[in-house]
N, C-alpha and C positions, 0 to 999 in steps of 0.2 A: 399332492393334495392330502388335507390328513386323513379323511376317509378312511385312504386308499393305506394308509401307515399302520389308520389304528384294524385295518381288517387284516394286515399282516402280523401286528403284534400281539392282538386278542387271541387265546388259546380256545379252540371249540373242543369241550368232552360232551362227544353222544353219550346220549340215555342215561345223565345223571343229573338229579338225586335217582330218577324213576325213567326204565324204559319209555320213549317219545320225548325226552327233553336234552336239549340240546344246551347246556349249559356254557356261556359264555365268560371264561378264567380269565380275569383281569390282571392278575397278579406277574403274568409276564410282561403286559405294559408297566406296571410298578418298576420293575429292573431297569427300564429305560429312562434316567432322570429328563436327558432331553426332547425325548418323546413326552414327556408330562408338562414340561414349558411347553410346552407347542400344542402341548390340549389347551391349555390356561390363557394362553396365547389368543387361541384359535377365538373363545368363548367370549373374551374380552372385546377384539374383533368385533364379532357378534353382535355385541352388545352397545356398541359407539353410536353415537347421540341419543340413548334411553339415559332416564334416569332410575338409578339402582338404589334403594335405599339401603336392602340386604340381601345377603342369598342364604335360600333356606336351601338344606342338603335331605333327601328322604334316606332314611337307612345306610348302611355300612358304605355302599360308592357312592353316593351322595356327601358322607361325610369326607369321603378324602379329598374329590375335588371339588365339593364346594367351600370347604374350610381351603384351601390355595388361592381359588377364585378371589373369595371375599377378602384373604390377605393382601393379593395383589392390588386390588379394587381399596383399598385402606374402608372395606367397609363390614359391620357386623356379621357372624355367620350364626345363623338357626339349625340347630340341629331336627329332626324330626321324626321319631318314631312312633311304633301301637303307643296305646295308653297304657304308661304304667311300666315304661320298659325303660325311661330315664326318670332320675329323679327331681329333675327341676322342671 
C-alpha cells in the first residue's frame, strides 16, 4: 500500500527547525523515481471520475508534485505562495 511506502521512505528529524517539531524530509522519497510514479499514480487514482480543471500546488512540495500531477493529468498547474513571494 503506498501509505505504508511513503512512511518507510519519508525521513523523520526530531526537533527541527525548533525543539518539539518533528520534521518530515521528503528529499529521500525524491531518490526514489519509482516511488514518485506511484505517488502520481496513486493521486490520479484518486481522482477518476472528478473533473479537474487544474491542480494548484501550495509552497515548495506542493510544487513538485503538483507540477507532475498536472503534467500527467495534460492539465494546467497553479503555483501558490504568501503574497509577494512570486512574481506573477
Amino acid at each position: 500500500m503506498i501509505s505504508e511506502k511513503l512512511d518507510k521512505a519519508i525521513r523523520n528529524v526530531p526537533n527541527f527547525p525548533i525543539e518539539g517539531i518533528n520534521f518530515k524530509d521528503i528529499t529521500t522519497l525524491l531518490l526514489d523515481p519509482d516511488l514518485s510514479l506511484e505517488i502520481i499514480d496513486a493521486f490520479i487514482e484518486s481522482l477518476k471520475g472528478e473533473k479537474v480543471d487544474a491542480i494548484v500546488g501550495v509552497e515548495s512540495r506542493g510544487f513538485l508534485f503538483g507540477f507532475l500531477l498536472a503534467n500527467k493529468m495534460g492539465i494546467p498547474f497553479v503555483p501558490i505562495r504568501k503574497v509577494g513571494k512570486l512574481p506573477g
